[in-house]
N, C-alpha and C positions, 0 to 999 in steps of 0.2 A: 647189441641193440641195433635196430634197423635205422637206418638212413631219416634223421626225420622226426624220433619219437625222443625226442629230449625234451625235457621239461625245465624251464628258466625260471630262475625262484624269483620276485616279482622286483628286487633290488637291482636283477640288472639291466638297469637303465643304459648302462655305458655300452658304444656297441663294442668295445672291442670283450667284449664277451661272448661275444656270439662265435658258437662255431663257423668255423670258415668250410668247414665241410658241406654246411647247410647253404652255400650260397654259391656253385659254381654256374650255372647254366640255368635257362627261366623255360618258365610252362606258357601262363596265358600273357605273359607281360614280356616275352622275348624282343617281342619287337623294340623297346623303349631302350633309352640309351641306359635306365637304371641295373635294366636286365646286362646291358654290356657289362658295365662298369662290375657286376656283380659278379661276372665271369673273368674278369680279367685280375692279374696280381696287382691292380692301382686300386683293390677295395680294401685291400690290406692296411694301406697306406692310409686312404681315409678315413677309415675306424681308429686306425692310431691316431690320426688329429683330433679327430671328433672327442673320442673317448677323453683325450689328453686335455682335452679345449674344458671338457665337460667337467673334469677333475679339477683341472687348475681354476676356472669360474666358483666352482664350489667351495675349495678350500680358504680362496679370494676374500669371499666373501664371510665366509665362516670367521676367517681368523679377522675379519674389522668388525665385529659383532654384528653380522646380518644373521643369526642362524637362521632368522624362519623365510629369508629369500635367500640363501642358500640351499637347503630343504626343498624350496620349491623348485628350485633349476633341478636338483639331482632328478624329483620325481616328475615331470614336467614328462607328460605321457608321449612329448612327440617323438623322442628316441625309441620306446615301443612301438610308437606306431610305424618308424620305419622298418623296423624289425619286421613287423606282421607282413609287411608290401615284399620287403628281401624275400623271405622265408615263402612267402604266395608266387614269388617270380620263380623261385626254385622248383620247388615242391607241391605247388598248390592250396587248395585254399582246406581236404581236411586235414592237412599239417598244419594249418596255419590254427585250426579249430581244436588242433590236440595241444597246439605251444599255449593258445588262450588258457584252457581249460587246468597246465602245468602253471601259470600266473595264477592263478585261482588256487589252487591244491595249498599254492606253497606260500600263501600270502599270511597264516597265523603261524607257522614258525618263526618267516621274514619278523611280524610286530613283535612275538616273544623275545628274538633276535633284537630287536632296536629297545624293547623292554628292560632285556638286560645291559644292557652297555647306558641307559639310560641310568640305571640304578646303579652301577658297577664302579662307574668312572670316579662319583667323589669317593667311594670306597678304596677302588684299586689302580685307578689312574685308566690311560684310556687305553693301554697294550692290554692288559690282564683283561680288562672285561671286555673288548672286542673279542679276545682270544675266546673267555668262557661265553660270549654270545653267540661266534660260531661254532662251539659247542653244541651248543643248545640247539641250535638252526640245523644242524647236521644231524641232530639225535631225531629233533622232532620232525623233520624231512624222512627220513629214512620211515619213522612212524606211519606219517601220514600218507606215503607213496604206498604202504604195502598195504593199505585198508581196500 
C-alpha cells in the first residue's frame, strides 16, 4: 500500500490512531509550527496525551451516567478535523480527499459495529459483543472496500 492511501474507519476519533507514517514532514503548511511539531518525535507525545485525555474524558463521564456527553466528546469532529490539516501538511490535500472519502466507505460497518455491541452487551456483557462487533466491522469493512 502506497504512502497515504489508508482509509480510517470513521470511529477513529483518537489521534493516537493515526499512522505516524503519514505525518513526517509538510507540503503547503511546512512553514507553520504544526508542520514542525509533525515532524518531530514530540507528536508522538502529544497524540499519547491527546488520545489519552480523550479516553479518560469519555470513560469519566460514561461511568457517572453521562453516556450521551460522553458520546459526544468521543465523536466531536474536532480530532478529525485535526487529522485532515496533519495528513494536508504531509501529503497534501488529494490524500486528504482519499482519507475523507475512506470516513465515508466505512461509516455503515462503524453503525452495524456500534449496532451490535448495542444489542450484545445485555446479552453477553460488553467483552463478548465488542469482540463480535468488531467482527462484524472487520467482515463488513473488507466487504465494502473491495466494491
Amino acid at each position: 500500500m502506497a504512502r497515504g492511501d489508508v482509509y480510517y474507519p470513521l470511529h477513529c476519533y483518537s489521534l493516537s490512531h493515526l499512522v505516524p507514517s503519514l505525518l513526517t514532514s509538510g507540503s503547503d503548511m511546512s512553514s507553520l509550527h504544526l508542520a514542525n511539531i509533525a515532524s518531530s518525535q514530540l507528536r508522538l507525545i502529544i497524540y499519547f496525551i491527546i488520545g489519552g485525555s480523550i479516553t479518560a474524558l469519555t470513560t469519566y463521564f460514561a461511568s457517572v451516567g453521562k453516556g450521551t456527553l460522553s458520546a459526544f466528546i468521543v465523536t466531536l469532529p474536532l480530532l478529525t478535523a485535526l487529522t485532515f490539516i496533519l495528513i494536508d501538511a504531509d501529503s497534501g490535500k488529494d490524500v486528504v480527499l482519499n482519507y475523507a472519502r475512506g470516513l465515508l466507505i466505512f461509516t455503515p460497518p462503524w453503525i452495524c459495529y456500534v449496532l451490535v455491541v448495542m444489542v450484545g452487551v445485555e446479552r453477553w456483557g460488553a467483552f463478548k459483543s465488542v469482540g463480535l462487533g468488531i467482527a462484524v466491522y472487520v467482515v463488513l469493512s473488507y466487504f465494502v472496500r473491495s466494491l
